[in-house]
Biopython code that builds the backbone (N, CA, C, O; Angstrom):
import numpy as np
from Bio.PDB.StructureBuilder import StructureBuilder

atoms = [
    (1, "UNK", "N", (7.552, -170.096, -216.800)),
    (1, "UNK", "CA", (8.450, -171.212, -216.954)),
    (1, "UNK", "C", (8.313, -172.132, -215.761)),
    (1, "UNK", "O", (8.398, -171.645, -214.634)),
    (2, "UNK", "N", (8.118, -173.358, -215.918)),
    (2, "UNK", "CA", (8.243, -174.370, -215.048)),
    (2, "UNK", "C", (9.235, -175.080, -214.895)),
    (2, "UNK", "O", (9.528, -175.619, -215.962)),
    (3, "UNK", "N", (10.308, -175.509, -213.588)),
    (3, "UNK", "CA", (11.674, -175.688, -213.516)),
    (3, "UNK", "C", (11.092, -177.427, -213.321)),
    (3, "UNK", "O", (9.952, -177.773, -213.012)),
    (4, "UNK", "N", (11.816, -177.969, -213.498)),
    (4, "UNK", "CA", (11.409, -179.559, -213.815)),
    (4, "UNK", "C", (11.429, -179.803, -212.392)),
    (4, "UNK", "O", (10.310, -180.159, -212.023)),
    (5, "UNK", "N", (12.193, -179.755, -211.536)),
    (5, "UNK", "CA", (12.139, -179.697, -210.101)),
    (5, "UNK", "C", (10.862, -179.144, -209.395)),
    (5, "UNK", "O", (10.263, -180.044, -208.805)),
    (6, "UNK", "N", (10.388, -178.151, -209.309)),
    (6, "UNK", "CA", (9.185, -177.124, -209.075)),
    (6, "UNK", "C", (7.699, -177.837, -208.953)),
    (6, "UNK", "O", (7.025, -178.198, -209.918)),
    (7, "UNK", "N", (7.428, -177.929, -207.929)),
    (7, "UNK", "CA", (6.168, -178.470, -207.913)),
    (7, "UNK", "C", (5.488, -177.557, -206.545)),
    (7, "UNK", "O", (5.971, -177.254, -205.453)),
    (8, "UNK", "N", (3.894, -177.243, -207.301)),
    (8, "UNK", "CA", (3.121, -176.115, -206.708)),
    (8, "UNK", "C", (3.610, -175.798, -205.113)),
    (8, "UNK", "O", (3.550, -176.640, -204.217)),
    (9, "UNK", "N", (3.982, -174.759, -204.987)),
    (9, "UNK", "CA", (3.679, -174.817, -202.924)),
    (9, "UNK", "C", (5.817, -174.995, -202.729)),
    (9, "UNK", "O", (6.356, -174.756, -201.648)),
    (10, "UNK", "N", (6.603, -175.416, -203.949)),
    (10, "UNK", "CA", (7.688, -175.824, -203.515)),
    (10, "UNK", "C", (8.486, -174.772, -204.077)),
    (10, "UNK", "O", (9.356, -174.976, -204.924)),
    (11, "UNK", "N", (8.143, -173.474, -203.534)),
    (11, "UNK", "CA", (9.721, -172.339, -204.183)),
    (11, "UNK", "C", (11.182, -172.915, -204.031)),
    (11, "UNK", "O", (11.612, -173.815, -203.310)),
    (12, "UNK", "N", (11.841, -172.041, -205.013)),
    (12, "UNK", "CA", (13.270, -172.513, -204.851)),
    (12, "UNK", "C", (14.062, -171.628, -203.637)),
    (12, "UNK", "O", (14.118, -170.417, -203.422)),
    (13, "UNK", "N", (14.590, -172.682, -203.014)),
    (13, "UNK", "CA", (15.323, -172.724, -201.917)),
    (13, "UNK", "C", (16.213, -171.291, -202.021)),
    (13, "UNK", "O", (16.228, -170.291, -201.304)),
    (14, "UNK", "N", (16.983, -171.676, -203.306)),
    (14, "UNK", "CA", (18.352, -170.639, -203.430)),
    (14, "UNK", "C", (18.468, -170.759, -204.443)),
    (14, "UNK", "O", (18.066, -171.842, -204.870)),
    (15, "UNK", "N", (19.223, -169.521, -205.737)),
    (15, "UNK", "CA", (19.163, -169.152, -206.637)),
    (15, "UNK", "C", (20.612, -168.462, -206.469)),
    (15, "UNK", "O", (20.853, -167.641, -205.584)),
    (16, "UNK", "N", (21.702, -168.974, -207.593)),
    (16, "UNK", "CA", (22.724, -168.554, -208.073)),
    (16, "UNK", "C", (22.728, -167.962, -209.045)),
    (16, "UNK", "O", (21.772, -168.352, -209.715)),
    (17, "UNK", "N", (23.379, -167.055, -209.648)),
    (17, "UNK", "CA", (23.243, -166.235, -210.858)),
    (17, "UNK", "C", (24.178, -165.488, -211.512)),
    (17, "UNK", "O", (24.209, -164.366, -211.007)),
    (18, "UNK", "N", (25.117, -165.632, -212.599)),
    (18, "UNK", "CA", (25.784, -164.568, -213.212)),
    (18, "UNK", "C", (25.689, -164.340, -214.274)),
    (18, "UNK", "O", (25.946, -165.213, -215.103)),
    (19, "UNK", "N", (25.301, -163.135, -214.633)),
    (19, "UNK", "CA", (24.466, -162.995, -216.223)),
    (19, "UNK", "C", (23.248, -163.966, -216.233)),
    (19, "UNK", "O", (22.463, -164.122, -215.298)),
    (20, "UNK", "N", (23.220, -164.560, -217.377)),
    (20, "UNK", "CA", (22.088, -165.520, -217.741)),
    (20, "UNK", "C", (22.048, -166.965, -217.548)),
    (20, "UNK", "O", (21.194, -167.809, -217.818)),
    (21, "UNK", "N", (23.580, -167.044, -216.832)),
    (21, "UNK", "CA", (23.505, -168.245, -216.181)),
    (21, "UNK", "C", (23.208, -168.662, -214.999)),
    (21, "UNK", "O", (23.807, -167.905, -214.234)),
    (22, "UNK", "N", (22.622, -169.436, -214.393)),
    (22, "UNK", "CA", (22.032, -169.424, -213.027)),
    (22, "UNK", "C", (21.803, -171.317, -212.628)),
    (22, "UNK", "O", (21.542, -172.213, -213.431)),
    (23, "UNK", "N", (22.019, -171.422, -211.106)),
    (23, "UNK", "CA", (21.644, -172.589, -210.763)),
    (23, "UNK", "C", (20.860, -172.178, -209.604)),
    (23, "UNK", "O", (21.234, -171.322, -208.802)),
    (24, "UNK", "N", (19.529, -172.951, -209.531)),
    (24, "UNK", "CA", (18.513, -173.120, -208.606)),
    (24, "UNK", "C", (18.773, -174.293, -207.552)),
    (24, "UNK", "O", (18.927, -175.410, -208.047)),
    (25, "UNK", "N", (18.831, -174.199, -206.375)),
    (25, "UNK", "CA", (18.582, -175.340, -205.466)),
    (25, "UNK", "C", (17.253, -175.608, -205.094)),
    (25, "UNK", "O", (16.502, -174.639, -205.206)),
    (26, "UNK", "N", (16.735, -176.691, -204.667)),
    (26, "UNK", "CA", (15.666, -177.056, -204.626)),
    (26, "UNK", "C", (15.475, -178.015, -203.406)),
    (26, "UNK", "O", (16.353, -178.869, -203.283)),
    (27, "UNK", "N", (14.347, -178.008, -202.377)),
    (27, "UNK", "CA", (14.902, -179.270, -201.348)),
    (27, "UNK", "C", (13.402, -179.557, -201.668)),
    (27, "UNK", "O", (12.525, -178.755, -201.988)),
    (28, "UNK", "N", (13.334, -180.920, -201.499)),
    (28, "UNK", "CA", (12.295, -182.133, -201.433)),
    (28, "UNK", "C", (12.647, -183.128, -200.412)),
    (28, "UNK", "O", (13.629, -183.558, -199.808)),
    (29, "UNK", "N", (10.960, -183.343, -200.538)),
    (29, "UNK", "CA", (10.920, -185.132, -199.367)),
    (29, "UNK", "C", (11.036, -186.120, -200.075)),
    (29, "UNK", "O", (10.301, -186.507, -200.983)),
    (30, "UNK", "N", (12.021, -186.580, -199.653)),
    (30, "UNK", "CA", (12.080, -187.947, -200.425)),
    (30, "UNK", "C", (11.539, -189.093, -199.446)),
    (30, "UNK", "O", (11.184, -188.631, -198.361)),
    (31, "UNK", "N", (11.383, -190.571, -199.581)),
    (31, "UNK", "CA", (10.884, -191.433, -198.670)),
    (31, "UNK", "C", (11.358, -192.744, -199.073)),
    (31, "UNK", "O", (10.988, -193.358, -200.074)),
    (32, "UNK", "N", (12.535, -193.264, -197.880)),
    (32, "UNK", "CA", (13.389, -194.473, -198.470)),
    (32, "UNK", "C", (12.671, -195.695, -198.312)),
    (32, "UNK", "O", (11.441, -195.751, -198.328)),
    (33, "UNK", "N", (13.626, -196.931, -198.121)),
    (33, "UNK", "CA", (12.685, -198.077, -198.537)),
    (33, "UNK", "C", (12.473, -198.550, -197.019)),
    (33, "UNK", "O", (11.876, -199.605, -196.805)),
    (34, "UNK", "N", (12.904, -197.860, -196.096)),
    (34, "UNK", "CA", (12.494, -198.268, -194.881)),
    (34, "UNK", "C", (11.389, -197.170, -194.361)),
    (34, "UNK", "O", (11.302, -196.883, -193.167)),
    (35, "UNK", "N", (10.676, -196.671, -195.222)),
    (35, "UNK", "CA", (9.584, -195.605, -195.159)),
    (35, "UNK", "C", (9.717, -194.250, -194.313)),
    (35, "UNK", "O", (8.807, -193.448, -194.109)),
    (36, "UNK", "N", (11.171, -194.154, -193.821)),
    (36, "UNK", "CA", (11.639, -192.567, -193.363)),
    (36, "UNK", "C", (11.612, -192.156, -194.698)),
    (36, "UNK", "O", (11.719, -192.615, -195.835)),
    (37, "UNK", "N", (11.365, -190.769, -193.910)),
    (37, "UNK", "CA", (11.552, -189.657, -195.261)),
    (37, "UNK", "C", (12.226, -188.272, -194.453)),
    (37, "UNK", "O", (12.096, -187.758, -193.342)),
    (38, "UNK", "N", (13.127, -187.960, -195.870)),
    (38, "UNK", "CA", (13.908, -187.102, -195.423)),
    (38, "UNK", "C", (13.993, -185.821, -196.670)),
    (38, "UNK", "O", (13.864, -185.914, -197.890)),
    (39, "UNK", "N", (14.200, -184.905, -196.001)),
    (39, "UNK", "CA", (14.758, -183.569, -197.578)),
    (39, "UNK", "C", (16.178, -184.138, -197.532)),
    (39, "UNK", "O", (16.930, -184.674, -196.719)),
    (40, "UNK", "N", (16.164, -183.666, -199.103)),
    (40, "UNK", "CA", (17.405, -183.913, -200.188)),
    (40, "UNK", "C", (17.053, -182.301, -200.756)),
    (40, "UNK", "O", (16.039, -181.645, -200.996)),
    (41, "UNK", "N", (18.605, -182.092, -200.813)),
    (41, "UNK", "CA", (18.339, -180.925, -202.378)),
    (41, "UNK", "C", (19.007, -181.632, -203.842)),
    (41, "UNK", "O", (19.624, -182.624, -204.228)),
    (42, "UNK", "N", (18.517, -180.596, -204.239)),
    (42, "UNK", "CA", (19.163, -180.899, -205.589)),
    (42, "UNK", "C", (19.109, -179.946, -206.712)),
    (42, "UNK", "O", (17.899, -179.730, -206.766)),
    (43, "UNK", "N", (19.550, -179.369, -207.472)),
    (43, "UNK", "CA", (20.049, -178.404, -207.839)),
    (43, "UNK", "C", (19.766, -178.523, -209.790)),
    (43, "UNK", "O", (20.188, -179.347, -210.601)),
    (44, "UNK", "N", (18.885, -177.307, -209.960)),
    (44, "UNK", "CA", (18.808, -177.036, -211.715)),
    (44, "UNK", "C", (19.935, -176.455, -212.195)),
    (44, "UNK", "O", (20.888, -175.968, -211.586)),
    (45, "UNK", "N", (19.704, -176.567, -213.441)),
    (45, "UNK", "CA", (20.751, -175.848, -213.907)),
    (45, "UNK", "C", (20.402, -174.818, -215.619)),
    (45, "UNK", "O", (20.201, -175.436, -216.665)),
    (46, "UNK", "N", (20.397, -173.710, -215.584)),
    (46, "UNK", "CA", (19.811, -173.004, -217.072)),
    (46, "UNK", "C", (21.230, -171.842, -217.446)),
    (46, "UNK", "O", (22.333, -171.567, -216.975)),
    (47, "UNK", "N", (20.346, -171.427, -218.593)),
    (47, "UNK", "CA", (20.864, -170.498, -219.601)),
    (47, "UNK", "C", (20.169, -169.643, -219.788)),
    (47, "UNK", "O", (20.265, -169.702, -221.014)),
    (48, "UNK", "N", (19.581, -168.934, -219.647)),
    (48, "UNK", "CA", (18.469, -167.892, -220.679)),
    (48, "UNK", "C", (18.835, -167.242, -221.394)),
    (48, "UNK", "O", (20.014, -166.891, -221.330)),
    (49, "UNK", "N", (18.049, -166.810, -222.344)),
    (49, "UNK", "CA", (18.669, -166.646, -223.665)),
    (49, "UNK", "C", (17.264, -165.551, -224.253)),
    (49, "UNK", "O", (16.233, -165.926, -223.694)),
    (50, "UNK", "N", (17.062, -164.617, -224.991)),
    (50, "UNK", "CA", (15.931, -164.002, -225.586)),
    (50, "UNK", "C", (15.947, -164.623, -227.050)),
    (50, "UNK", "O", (16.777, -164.936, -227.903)),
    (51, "UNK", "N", (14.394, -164.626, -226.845)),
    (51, "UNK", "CA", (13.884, -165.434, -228.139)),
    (51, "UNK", "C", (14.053, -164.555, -229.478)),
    (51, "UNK", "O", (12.965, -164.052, -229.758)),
    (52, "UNK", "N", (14.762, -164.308, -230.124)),
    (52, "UNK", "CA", (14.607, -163.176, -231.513)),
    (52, "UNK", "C", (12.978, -162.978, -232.254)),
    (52, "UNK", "O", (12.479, -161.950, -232.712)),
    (53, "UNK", "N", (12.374, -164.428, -232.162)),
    (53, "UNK", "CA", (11.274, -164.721, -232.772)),
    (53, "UNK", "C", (10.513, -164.200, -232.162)),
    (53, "UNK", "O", (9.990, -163.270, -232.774)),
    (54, "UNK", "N", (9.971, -164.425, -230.652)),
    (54, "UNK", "CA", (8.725, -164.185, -229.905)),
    (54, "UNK", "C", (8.986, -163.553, -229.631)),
    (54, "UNK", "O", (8.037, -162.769, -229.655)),
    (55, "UNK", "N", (10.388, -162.768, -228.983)),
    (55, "UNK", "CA", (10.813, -161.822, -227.963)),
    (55, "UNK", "C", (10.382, -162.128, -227.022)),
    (55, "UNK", "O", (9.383, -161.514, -226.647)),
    (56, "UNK", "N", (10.964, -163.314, -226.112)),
    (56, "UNK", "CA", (10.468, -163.781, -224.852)),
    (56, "UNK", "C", (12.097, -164.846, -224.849)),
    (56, "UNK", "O", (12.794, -165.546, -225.584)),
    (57, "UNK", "N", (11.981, -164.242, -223.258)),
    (57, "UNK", "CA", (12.559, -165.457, -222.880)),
    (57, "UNK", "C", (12.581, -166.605, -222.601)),
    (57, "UNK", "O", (11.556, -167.150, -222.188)),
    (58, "UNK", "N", (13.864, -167.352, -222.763)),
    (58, "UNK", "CA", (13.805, -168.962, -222.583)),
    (58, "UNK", "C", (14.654, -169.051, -222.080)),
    (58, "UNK", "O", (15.426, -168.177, -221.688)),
    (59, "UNK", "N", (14.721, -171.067, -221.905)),
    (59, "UNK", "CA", (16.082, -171.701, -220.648)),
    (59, "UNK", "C", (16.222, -172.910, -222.130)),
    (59, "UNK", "O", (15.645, -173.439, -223.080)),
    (60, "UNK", "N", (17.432, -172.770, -221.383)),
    (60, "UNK", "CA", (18.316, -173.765, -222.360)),
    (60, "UNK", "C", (19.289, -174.529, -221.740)),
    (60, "UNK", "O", (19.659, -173.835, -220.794)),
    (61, "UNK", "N", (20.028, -175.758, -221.737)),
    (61, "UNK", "CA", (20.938, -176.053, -220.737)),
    (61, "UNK", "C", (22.073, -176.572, -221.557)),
    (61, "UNK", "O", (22.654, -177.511, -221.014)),
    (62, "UNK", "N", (22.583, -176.182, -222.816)),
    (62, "UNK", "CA", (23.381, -175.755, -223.944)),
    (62, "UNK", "C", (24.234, -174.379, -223.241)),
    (62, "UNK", "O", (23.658, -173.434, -222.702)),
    (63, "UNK", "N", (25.677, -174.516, -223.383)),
    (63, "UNK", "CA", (26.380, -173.543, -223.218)),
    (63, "UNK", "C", (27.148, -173.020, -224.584)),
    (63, "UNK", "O", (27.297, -173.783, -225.538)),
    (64, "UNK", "N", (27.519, -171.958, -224.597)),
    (64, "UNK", "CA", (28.626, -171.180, -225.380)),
    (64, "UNK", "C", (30.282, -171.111, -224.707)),
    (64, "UNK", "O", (30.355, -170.927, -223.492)),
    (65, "UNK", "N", (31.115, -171.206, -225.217)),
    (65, "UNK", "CA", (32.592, -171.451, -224.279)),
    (65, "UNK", "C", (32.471, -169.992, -223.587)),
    (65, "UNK", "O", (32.775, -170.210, -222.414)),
    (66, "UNK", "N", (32.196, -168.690, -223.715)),
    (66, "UNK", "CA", (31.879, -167.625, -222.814)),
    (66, "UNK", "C", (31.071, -168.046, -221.636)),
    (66, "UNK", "O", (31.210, -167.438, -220.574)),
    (67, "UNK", "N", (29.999, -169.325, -221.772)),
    (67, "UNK", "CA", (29.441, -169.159, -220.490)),
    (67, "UNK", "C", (30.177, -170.212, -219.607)),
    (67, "UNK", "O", (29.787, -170.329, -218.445)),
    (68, "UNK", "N", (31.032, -170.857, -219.977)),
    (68, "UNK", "CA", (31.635, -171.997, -218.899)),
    (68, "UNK", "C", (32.422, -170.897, -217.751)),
    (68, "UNK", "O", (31.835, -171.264, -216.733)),
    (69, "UNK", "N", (33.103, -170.106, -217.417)),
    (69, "UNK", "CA", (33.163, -169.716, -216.464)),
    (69, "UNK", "C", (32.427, -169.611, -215.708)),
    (69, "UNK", "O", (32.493, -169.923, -214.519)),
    (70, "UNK", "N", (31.346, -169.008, -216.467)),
    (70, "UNK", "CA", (30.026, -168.510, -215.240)),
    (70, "UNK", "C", (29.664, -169.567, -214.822)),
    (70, "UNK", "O", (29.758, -169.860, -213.630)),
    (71, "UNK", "N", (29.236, -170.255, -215.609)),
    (71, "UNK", "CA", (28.425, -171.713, -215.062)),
    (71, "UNK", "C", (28.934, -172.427, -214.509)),
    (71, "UNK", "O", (28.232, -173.234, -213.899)),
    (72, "UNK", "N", (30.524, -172.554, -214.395)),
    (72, "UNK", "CA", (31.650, -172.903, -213.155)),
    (72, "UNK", "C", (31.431, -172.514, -211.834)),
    (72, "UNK", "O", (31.370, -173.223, -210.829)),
    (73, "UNK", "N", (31.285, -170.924, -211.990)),
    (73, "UNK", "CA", (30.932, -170.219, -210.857)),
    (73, "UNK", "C", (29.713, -170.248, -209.833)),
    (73, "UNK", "O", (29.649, -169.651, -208.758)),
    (74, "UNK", "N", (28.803, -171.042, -210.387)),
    (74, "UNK", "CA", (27.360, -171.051, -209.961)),
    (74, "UNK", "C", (27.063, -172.349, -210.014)),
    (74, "UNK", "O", (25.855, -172.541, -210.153)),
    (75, "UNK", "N", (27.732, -173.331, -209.952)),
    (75, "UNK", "CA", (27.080, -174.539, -210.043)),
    (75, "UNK", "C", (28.117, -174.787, -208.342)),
    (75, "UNK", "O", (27.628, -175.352, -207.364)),
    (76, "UNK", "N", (29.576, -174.206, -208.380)),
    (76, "UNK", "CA", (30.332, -174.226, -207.385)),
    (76, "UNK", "C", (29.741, -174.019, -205.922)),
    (76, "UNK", "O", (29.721, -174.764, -204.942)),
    (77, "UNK", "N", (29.174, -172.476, -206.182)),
    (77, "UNK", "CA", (28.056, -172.190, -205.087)),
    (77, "UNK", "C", (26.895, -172.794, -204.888)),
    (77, "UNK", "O", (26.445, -173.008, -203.763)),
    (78, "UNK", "N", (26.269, -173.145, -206.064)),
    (78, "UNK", "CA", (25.184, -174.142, -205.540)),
    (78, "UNK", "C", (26.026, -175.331, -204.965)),
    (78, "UNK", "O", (25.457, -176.155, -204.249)),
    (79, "UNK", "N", (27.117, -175.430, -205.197)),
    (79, "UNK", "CA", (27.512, -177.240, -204.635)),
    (79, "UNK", "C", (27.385, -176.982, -203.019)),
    (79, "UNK", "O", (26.853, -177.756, -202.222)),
    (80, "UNK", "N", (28.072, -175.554, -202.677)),
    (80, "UNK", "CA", (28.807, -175.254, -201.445)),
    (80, "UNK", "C", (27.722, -175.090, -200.687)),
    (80, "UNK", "O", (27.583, -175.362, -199.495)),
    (81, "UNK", "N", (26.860, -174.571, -201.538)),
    (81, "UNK", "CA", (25.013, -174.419, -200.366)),
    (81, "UNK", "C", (24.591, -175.763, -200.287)),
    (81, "UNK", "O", (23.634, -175.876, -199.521)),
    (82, "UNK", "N", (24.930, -176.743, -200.762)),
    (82, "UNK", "CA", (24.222, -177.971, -200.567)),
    (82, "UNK", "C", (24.863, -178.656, -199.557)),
    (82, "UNK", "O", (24.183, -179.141, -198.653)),
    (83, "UNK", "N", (26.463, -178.811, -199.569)),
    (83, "UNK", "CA", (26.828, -179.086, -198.942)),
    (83, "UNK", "C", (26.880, -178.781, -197.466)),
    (83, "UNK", "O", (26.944, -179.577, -196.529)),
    (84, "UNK", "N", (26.818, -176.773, -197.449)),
    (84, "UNK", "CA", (26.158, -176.792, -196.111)),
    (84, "UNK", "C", (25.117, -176.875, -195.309)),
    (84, "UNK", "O", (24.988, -176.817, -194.086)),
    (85, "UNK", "N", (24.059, -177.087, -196.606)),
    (85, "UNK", "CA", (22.789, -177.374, -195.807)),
    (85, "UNK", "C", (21.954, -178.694, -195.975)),
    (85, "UNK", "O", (20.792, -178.681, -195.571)),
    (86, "UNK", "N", (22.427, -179.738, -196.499)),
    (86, "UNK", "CA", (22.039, -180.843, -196.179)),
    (86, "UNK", "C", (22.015, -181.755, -194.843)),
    (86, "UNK", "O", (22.899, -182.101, -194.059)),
    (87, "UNK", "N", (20.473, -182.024, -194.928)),
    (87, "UNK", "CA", (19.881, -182.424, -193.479)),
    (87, "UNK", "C", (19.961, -183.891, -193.168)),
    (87, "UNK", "O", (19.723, -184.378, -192.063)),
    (88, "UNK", "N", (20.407, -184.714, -194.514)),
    (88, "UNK", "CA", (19.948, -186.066, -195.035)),
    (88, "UNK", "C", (20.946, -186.649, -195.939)),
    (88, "UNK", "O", (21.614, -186.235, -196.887)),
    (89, "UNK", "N", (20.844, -187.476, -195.467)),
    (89, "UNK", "CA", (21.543, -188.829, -196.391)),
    (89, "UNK", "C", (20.938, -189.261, -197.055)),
    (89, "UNK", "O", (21.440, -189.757, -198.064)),
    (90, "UNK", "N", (20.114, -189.286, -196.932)),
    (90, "UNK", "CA", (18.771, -190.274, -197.785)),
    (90, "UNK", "C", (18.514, -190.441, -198.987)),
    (90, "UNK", "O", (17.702, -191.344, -199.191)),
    (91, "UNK", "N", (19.013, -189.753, -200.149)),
    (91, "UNK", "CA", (18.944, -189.674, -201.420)),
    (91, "UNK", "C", (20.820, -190.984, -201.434)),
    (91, "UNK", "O", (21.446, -190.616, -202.428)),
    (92, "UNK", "N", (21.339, -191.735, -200.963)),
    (92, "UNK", "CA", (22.159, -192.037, -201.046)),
    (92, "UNK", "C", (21.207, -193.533, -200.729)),
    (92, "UNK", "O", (21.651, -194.514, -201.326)),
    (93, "UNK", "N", (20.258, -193.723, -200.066)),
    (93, "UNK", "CA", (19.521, -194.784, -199.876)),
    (93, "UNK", "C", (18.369, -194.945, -200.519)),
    (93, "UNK", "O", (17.644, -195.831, -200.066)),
    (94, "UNK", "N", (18.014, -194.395, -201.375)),
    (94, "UNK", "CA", (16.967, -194.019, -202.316)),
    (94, "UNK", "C", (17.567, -195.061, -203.510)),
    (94, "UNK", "O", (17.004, -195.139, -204.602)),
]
sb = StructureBuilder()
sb.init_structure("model")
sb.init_model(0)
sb.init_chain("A")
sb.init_seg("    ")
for serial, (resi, resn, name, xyz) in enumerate(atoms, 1):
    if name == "N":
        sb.init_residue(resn, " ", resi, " ")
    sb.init_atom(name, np.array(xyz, "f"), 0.0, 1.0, " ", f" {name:<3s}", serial, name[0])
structure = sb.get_structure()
């Protein structure tokens, strides 16, 4: 699976998770219009789910009202990791 964020050489930062719901943080260089560049994170968000058909898993970003807690819970912590580890403003000047 390829996370739309994810590009070769760029693992994810941090990984939240309860059950099959999960949020990924992700930090990148971004480069503003005054040609600094700075990391930003920014944060996925999935479902996984098993395929009945293939028997393989997948991501989906469709919830069931059972998963809104979780996905409350993990998008919260990803907020709280971003918030403490952002290095940059720069996605605000982007």
């Amino acid at each position: 699976m390829n996370e739309k964020n994810e590009v070769p050489g760029n693992p994810p930062e941090m990984k939240f998770k309860v059950g099959v719901i999960s949020a990924t943080v992700w930090r990148n260089t971004l480069t503003g219009k005054d040609g600094k560049s700075g990391d930003v994170l920014s944060v996925s968000f999935d479902r996984r789910y098993l395929d009945k058909e293939t028997n393989q898993w997948k991501s989906s970003n469709s919830l069931r009202a059972n998963d809104l807690p979780k996905a409350v819970l993990v998008l919260n912590k990803a907020y709280e990791y971003v918030l403490l580890n952002s290095q940059s403003n720069l996605a605000a000047e982007i």
